[in-house]
N, C-alpha and C positions, 0 to 999 in steps of 0.2 A: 454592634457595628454602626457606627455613624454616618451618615449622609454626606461624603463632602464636596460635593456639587456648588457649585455657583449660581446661582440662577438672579434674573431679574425679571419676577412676574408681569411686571405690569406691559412690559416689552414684550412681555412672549420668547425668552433666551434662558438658553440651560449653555452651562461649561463646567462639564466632568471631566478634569485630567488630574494627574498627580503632581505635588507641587514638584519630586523628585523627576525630571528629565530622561536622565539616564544614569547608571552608572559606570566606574570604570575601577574594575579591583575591587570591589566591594565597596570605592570611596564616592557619594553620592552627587551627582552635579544637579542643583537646585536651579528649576528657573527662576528664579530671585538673582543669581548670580550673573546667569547667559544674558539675561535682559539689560542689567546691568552693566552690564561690559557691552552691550550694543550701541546702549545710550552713551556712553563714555567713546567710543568707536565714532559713533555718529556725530558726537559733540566737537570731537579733534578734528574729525575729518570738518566741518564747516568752520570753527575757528583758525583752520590752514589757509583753507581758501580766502577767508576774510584778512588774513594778516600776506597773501601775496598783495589784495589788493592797495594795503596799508605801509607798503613794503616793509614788512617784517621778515626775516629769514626766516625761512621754515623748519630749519635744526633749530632754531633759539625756542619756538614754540615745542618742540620734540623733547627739547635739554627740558623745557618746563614740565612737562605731561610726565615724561618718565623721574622728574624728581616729587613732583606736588600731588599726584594719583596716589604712591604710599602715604603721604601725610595727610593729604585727605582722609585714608581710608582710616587710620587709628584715629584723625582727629573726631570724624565722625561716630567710630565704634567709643572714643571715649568718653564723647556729651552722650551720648543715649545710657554710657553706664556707669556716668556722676549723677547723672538726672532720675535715675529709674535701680539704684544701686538693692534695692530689696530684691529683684529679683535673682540678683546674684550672690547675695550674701551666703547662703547655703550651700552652692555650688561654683566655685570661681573659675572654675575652667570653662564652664560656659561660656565668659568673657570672650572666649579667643572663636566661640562659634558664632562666625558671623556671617555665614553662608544662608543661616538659618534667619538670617535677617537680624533689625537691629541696629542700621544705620541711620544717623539724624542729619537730614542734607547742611543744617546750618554748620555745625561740627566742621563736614569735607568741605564747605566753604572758608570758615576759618582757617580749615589745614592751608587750604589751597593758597588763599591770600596771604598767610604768614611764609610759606615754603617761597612763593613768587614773587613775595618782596623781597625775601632774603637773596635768592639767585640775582633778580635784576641789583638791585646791591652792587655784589660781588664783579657783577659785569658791567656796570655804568649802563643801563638799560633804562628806557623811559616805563616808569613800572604804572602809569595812569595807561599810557596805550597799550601794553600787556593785557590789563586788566579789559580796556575794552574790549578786545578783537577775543581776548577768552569767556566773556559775557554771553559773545550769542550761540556760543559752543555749552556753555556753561547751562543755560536753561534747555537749552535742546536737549542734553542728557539726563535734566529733571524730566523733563516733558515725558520721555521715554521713561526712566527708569523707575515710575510712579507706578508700569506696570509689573514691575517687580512685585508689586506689595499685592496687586491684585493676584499672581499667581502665590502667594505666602499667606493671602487671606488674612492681612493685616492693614490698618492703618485705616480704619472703616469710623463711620460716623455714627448717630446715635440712630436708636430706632425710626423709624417714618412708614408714613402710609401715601410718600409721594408714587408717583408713578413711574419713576425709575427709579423704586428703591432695590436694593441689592439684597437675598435672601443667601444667608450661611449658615454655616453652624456654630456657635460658640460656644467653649469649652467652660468658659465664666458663668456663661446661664444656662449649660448642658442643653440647649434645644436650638434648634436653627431659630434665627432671628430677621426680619428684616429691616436694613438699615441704608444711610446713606452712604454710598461709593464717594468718599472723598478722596479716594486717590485719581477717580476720573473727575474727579472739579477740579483737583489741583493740577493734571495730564493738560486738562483744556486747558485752563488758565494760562499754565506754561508754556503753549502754544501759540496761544493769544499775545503774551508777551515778547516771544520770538518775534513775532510778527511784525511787533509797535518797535522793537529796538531795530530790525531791519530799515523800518519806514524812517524811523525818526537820524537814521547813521547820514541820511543825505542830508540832515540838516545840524550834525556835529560841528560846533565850532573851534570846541579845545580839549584835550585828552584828559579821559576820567569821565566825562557828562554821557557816556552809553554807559558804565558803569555803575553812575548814578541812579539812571533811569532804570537799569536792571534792579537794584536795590531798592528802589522804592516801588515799583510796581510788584513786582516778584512778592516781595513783601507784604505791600495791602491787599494784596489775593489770599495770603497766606493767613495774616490775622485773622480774618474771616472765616477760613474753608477751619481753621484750628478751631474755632467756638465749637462747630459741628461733631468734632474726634472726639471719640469717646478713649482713646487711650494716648492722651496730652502725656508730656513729660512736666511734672508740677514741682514746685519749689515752695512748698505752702500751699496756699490758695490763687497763685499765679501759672498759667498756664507762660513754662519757659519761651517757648516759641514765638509765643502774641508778645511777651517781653522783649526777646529780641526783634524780631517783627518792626516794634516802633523805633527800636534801637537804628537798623537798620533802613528805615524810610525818613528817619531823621538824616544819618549819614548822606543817604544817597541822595534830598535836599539840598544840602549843604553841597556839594560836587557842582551840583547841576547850575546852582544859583553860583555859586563859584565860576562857572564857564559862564553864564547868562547876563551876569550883572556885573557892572565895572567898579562898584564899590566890594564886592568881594573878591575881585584878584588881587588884592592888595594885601586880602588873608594869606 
């Protein structure tokens, strides 16, 4: 029997619970999921309040959340299971368990941005200010739902002897290991981020440039804290995420210098 404790020595913290919640019928509720849907909870509830102040209707934000939250949720179960397909080749019903974790945030971003361009589309919607007011909702849910992975005991970094390194068990090297919590550098970070798009919303000039700044900051945290994971999604010798990564801090560039500069509104 295995030790599956959490613990971080150098702090002096033990966390022994099951990653299984409760259940209901025999059918198991993961805190992976509860946390998850807090962070999504959390994330509507301030992108609401952000889009009264924006005067956005609060049904048009609603019509988006309940159309762009499922395509999120496949877009994300599906990059993690193009990008990492060996481990399902043997067993393809797995695919559909994704309670058990397994979700890649950039995926449910893509979902999110494809499903919310197409609606604003459909409705003559301004889909640059969509995207802002759903930006600071959008990382708050990251922020949150990063502890998803700490209760799933996934998404950990490479060994260390810092002082808040995180001590588990892995099943890869059969003995407890300790390593770095990169899902608490990527929680902070995304926190940190909330923060700068709040401060930086009083000095918005044209729609799209908070969603720029989301994209490139979000991002340069990201490339970083990914060097550290020890279970990257790779395409070869390229870690997919530090790819998108620059993809995306280019992007959100381009936005920003687009609102900032008068030779780029002409783009």
């Amino acid at each position: 029997m295995f030790d599956n404790s959490i613990v971080f020595p150098g702090l002096h913290l033990k966390f022994d619970f099951s990653p299984v919640a409760f259940k209901i019928f025999g059918l198991e509720i993961r805190w992976y999921g509860i946390i998850i849907a807090v962070g999504f909870l959390c994330g509507f509830l301030l992108s609401n309040y952000i889009a009264k102040k924006e005067n956005i209707q609060t049904d048009v934000l609603l019509d988006i959340a309940i159309i762009a939250t499922p395509v999120a949720i496949v877009f994300a179960r599906l990059y993690y299971v193009v990008f990492n397909f060996k481990e399902f080749r043997g067993n393809l019903a797995a695919i559909f368990a994704i309670r058990q974790g397994g979700l890649a945030i950039y995926g449910a971003v893509i979902g999110a941005v494809i499903s919310s361009y197409a609606y604003c589309r459909a409705k003559k919607l301004n889909f640059l200010k969509i995207c802002d007011t759903g930006s600071y909702g959008l990382i708050l849910g990251q922020a949150i739902g990063r502890w998803g992975n700490f209760a799933n005991r996934e998404a950990y970094g490479y060994e260390t002897k810092l002082p808040w390194r995180m001590q588990i068990y892995s099943f890869e090297a059969g003995r407890r290991i300790e390593v770095h919590p990169t899902f608490l550098y990527e929680s902070i970070w995304d926190f940190i981020v909330l923060a700068a798009l709040i401060y930086l919303r009083r000095y918005k000039r044209k729609d799209g440039e908070i969603f720029g700044f989301y994209l490139m900051l979000y991002s340069a945290g990201r490339f970083f804290i990914e060097a550290l994971r020890s279970d990257s999604l790779m395409l070869g010798t390229v870690r997919i995420s530090q790819a998108l990564a620059l993809i995306c801090i280019v992007v959100g560039l381009f936005l920003v210098l687009k609102s900032r500069l008068k030779h780029f509104d002409k783009i």
